[in-house]
C-alpha positions, -999 to 999 in steps of 0.1 A, spaced: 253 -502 239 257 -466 245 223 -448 248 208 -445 219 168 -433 206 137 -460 206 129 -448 174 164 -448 157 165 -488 180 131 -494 161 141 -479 124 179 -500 126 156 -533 136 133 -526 105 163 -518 81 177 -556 95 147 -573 74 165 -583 39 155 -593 8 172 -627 16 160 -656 35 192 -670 47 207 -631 55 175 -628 76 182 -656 94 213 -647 101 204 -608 113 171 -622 135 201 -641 155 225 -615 159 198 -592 168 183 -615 195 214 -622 209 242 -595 204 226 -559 191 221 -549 226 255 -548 231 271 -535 206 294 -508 212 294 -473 194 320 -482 171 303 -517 162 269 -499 159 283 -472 135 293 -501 114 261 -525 116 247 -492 102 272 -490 74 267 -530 69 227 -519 59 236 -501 34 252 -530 11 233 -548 -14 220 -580 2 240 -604 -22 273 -590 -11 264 -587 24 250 -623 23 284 -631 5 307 -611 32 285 -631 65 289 -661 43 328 -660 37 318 -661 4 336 -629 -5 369 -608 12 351 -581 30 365 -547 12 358 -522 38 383 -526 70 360 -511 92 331 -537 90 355 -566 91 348 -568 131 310 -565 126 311 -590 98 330 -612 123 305 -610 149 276 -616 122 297 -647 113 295 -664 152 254 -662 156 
């Protein structure tokens, strides 16, 4: 991950708690196990990801639902694999 601010690490981490069980699940994983590695590009869209309604975003991790935005497919794809 490109160098990035404790607090801005701390606030992203924070904004990762959902209203939803099973999408909380799913983002303690990926944050355990893939966050610190995220590239710019990847990070920019995690960011983007938080601000979707936690149905949706539950439905896009889910493959519930066709991910409308092209530029969060790869995030959602990673999101998928943890």
């Amino acid at each position: 991950m490109t160098a990035i601010d404790p607090v801005e690490i701390k606030r992203i981490r924070w904004r990762s708690r959902r209203g939803l069980l099973e999408l909380d699940l799913v983002l303690e994983r990926f944050l355990a196990s893939r966050f610190e590695q995220l590239t710019a590009a990847e990070l920019a869209a995690y960011r983007k990801c938080l601000e979707l309604d936690d149905t949706d975003f539950l439905d896009y991790v889910n493959g519930k639902a066709e991910v409308p935005d092209p530029e969060l497919t790869h995030i959602i794809g990673i999101l998928r694999t943890v």
